[in-house]
C-alpha positions as CSV (number, residue, x, y, z in Angstrom):
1,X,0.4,8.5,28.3
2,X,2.8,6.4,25.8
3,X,2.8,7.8,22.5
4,X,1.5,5.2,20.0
5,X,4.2,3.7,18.0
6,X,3.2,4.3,14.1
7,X,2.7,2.2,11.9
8,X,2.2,3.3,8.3
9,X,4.6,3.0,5.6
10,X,6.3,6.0,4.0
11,X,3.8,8.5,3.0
12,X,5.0,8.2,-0.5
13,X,4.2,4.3,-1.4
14,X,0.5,5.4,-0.7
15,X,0.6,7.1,-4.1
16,X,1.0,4.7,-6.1
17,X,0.6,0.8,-6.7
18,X,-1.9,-2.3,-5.4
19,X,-3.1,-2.2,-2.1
20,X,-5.1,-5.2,0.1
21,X,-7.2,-3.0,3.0
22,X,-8.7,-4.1,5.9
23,X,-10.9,-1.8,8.2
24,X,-13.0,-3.7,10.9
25,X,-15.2,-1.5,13.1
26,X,-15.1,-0.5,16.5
27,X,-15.1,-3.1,18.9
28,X,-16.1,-5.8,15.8
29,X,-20.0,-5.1,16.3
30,X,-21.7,-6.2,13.5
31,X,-23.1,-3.1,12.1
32,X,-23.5,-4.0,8.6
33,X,-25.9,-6.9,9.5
34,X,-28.5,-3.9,9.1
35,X,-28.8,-3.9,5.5
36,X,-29.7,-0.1,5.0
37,X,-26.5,0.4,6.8
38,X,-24.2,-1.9,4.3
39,X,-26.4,-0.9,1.4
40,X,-25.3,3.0,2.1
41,X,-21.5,2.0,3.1
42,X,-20.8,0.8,-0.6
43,X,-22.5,3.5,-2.3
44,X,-20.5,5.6,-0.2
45,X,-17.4,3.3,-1.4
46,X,-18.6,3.6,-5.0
47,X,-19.3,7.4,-5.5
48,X,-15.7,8.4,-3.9
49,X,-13.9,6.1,-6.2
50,X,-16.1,7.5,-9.2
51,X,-15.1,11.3,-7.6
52,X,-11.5,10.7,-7.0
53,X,-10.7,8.1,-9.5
54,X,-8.7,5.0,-7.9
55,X,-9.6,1.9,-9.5
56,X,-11.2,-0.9,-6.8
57,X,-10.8,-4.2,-8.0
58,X,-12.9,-5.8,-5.4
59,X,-14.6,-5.3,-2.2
60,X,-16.5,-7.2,0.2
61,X,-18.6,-5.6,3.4
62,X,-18.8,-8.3,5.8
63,X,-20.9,-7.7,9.2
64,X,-17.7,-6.6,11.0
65,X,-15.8,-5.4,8.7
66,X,-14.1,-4.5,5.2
67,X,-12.0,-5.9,2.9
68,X,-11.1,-4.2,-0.5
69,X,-8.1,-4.1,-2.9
70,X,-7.5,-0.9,-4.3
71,X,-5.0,0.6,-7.1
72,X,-4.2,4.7,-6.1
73,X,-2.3,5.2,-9.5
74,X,-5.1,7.6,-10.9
75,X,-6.4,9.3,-7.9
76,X,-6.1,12.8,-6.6
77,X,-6.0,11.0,-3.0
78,X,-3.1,8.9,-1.3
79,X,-4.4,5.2,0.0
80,X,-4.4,6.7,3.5
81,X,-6.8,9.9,2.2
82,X,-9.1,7.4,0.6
83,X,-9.3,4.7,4.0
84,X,-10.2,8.5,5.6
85,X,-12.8,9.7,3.7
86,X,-14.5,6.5,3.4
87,X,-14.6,5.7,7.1
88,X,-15.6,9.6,7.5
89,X,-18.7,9.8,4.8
90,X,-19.6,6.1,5.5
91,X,-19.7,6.6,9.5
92,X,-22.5,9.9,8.3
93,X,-24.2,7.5,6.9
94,X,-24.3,5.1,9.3
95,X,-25.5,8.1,11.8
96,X,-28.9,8.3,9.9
97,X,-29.8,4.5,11.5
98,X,-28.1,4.6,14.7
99,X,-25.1,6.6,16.7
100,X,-21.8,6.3,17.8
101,X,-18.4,5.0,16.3
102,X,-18.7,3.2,13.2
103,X,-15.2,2.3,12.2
104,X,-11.9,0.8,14.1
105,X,-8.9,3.6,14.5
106,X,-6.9,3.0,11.4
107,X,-6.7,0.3,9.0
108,X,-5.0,-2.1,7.5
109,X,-2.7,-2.7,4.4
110,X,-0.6,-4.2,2.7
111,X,0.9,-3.9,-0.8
112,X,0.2,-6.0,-3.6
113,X,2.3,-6.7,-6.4
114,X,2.3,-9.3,-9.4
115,X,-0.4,-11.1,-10.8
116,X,-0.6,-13.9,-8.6
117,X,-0.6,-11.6,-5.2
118,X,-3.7,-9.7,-6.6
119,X,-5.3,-12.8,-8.0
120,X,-5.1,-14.3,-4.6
121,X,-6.4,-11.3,-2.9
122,X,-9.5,-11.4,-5.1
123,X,-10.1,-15.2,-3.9
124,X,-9.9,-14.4,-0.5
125,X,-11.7,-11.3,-0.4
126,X,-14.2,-13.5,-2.5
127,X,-14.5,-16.4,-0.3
128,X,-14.9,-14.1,2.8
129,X,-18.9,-14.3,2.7
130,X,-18.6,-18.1,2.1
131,X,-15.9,-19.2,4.8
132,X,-18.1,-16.9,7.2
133,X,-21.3,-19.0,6.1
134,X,-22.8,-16.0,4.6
135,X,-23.3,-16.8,1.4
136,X,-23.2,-20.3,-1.0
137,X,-21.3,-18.7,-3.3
138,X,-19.3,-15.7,-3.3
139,X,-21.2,-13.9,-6.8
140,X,-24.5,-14.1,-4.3
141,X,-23.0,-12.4,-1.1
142,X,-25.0,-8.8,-2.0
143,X,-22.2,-6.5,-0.5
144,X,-19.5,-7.7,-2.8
145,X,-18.1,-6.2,-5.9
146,X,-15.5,-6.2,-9.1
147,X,-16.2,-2.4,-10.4
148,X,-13.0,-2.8,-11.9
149,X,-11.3,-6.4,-12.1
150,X,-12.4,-6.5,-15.8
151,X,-10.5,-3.7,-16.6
152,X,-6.9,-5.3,-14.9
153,X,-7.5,-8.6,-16.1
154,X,-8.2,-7.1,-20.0
């Protein structure tokens, strides 16, 4: 069998800096439409960033998948340790209302830099609930968040 080709950055720009992720679940089944499922992923998502300090400037859990922009600088864990343990603790979760894989191998990212870049990030990660016809508006989608836009923008 082909060895898979990788595709990660260097190990060490995961230390540091802005960073747009993107985790879908396996085969796009649309898990989170159980709300006890969603409503246990993001408290996942909030207790490791209050454990391991990296500042998330906004998330949104969609059916499929995730979308979240995430600053490392503070944290004891590397971007690619924090994507882990999320998809690791969340898919336990996810085990107490049904079985299986949870997540997609991997994830997705890209990094962010200037103000514009994460601004823009923030709207689309907002608009996701809305452009899906989720949600009116995107302050009303109940699995999105700013824990800590205030804090960047101030």
């Amino acid at each position: 069998m082909p060895r898979r080709k990788n595709i990660r950055l260097r190990s060490e720009l995961y230390n540091s800096g802005t960073h747009f992720v993107t985790i879908t679940t396996k085969d796009r089944i649309r898990s989170f439409e159980n709300g006890d499922v969603a409503r246990s992923t993001i408290r996942v998502l909030i207790d490791l960033r209050d454990k391991h300090k990296f500042q998330l400037f906004s998330y949104c859990l969609m059916p499929d998948h995730f979308h979240a922009l995430i600053r490392v600088a503070d944290s004891d864990l590397d971007l690619s340790a924090i994507c882990g343990r999320f998809k690791s603790l969340s898919t336990r979760e996810f085990w107490l209302f049904g079985e299986g894989k949870l997540w997609h191998r991997g994830f997705y990212e890209r990094i962010v830099s200037g103000e514009d870049a994460i601004y823009d990030c923030v709207k689309y990660i907002r608009q996701n609930p809305v452009k899906a016809g989720l949600a009116d508006r995107w302050d009303k989608w109940p699995y999105y968040g700013e824990p800590d836009l205030e804090e960047w923008i101030t």
